[in-house]
C-alpha positions in Angstrom: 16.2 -2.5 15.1 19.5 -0.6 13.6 20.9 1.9 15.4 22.8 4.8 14.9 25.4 5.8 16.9 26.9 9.9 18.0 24.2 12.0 15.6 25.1 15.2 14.3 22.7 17.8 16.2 19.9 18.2 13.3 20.0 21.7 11.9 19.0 23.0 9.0 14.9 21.4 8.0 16.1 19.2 5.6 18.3 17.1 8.3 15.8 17.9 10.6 13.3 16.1 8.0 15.6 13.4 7.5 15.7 12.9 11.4 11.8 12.6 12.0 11.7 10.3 9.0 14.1 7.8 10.9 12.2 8.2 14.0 9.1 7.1 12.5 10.8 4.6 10.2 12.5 2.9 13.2 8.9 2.7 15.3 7.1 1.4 12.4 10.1 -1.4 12.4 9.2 -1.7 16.2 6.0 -2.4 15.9 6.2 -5.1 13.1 8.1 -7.0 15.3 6.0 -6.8 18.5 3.0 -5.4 20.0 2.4 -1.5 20.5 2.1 -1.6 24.4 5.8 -2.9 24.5 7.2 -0.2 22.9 9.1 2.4 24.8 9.9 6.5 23.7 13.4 5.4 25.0 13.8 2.0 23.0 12.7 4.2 19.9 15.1 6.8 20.7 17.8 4.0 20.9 17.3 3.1 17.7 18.1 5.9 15.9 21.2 7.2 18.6 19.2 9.8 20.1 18.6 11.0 23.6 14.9 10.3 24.7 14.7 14.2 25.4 15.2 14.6 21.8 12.7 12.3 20.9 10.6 14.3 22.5 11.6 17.4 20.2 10.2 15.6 17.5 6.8 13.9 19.1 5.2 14.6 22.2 3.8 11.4 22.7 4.2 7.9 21.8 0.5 8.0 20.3 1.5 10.9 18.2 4.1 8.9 16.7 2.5 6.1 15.6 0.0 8.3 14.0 2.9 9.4 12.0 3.6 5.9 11.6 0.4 5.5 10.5 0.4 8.8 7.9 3.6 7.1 6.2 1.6 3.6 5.7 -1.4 5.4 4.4 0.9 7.7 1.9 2.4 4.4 0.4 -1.3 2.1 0.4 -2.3 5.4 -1.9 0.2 5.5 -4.1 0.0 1.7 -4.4 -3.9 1.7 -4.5 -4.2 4.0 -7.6 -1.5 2.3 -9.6 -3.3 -1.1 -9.0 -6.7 0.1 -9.9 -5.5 1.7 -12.8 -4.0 -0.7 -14.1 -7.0 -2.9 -14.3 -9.5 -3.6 -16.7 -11.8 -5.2 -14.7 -14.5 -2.9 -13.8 -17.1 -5.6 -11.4 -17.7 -5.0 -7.7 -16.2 -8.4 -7.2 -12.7 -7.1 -8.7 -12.8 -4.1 -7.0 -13.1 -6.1 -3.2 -10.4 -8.1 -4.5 -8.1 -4.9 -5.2 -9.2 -3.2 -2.1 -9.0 -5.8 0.5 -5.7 -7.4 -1.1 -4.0 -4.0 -1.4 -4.5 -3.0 2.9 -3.6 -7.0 3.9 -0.2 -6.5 2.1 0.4 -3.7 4.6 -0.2 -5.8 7.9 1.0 -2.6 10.3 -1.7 -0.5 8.5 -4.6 -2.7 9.1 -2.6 -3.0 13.2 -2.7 1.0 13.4 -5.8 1.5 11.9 -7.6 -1.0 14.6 -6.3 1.0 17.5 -6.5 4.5 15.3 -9.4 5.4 17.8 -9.3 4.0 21.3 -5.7 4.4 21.6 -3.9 6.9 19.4 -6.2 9.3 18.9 -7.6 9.2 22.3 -4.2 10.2 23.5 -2.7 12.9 21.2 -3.5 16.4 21.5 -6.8 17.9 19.6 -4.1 19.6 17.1 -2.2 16.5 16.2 -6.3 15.0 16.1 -7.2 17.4 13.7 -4.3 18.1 11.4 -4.4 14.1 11.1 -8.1 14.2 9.8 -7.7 17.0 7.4 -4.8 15.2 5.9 -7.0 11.7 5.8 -9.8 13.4 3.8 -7.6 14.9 1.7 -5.7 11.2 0.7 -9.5 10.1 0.1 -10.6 13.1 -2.1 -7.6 12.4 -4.6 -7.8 8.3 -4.2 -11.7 8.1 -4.5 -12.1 8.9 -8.1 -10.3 6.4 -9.1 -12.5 4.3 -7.0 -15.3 5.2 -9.0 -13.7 4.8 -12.2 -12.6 1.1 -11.4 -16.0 0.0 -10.9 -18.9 0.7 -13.2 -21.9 1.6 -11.7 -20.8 4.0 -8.6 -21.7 7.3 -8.7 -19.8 10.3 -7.8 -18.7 11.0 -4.5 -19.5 7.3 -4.1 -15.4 6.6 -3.7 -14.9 8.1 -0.6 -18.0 6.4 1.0 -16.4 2.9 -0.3 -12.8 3.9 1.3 -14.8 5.0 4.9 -16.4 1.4 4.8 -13.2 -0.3 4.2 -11.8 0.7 6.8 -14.8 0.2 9.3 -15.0 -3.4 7.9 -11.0 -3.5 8.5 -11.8 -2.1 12.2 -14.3 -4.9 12.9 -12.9 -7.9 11.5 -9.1 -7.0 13.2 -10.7 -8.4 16.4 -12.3 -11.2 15.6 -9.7 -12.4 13.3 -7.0 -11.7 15.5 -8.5 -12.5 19.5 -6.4 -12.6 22.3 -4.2 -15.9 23.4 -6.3 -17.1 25.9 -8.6 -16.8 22.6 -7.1 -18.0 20.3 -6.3 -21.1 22.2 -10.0 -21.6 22.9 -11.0 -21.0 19.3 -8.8 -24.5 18.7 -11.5 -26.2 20.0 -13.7 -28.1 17.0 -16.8 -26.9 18.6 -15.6 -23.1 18.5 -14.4 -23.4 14.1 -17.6 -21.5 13.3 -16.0 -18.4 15.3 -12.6 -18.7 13.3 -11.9 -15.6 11.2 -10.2 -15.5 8.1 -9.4 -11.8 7.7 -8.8 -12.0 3.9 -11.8 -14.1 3.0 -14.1 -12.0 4.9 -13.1 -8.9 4.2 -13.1 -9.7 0.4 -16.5 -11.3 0.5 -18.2 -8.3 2.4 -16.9 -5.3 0.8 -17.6 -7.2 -2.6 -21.3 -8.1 -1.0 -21.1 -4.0 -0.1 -20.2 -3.2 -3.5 -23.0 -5.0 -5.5 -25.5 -3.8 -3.2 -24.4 0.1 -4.1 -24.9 -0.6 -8.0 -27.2 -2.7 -8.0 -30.0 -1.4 -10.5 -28.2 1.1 -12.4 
């Protein structure tokens, strides 16, 4: 990670702004190099040339700040998501899954946050942070869902929002079982084991397009 050496005490709320942003910036760069139980508060802090007290200033809790990691990968899969669907003609359930699924793969530390959204980060922040989170979620669904529904003919309104919350419990599930542990993985190299090999794309493609056709079918 880059660090930043002697910062200028944060101030005024636009530096103070600038300052959580490179906080969060330089966990989410953490975490795409390694796992979330080896990062540290004070390797974080290190990164951007603060004390860990003043990390602290800013997030109370490692958990809370990867749910602000999380917030800033959701904010740019939304902007993302809508200019991709919109900028398709192809209105079948089968394109759709294939827009969907592709869209969250390309953001690998989305898909890592969002499978440890529940048992570990929000299990650990406090109800606040919990709820403030939520509210902001269902607001990013109520403005990407339309144009969920517009991109595939057949769903009816209000339908969007129902499509995103079974993404990303299709996401949750498959994260596992594509992804095991090493001891695992290694025993999942085993010919007699290939029929428990998980390819995370394929799967999650072929299920939310199975999903989809199923929700318009006969209308």
């Amino acid at each position: 990670m880059p660090t930043v050496s002697s910062p200028r005490r944060a101030r005024q709320p636009e530096q103070k702004a600038e300052r959580r942003d490179a906080i969060v910036a330089a966990a989410g760069a953490a975490f795409a190099q390694g796992g979330f139980a080896a990062i540290t508060m004070a390797g974080v802090a290190r990164a951007v040339g603060l004390a860990k007290g003043t990390l602290y200033l800013y997030f109370r809790s490692k958990e809370e700040l990867f749910v602000a990691v999380l917030e800033q990968e959701l904010d740019g899969w939304q902007g993302e998501l809508v200019e991709r669907l919109e900028g398709s003609q192809d209105r079948s359930p089968q394109g759709l899954a294939a827009d969907l699924s592709r869209s969250i793969l390309a953001r690998p530390n989305m898909v890592r946050l969002l499978a440890i959204l529940s048992p570990v980060l929000e299990a650990n922040v406090p109800e606040d942070t919990a709820i403030a989170f939520k509210v902001r979620l269902v607001e990013r669904m109520g403005r990407v869902a339309p144009h969920v529904e517009r991109r595939c003919g057949g769903l009816m309104p209000g339908e969007g929002a129902l499509v995103l919350r079974r993404l990303d419990a299709l996401v949750v599930g498959l994260w596992p079982m594509a992804k095991p542990g090493i001891l695992a993985e290694q025993a999942r190299t085993e010919p007699t084991l290939s029929p428990l090999r998980v390819d995370l794309g394929v799967e999650l493609e072929a299920m939310l397009s199975a999903l989809l056709r199923g929700m318009v079918a006969g209308r």
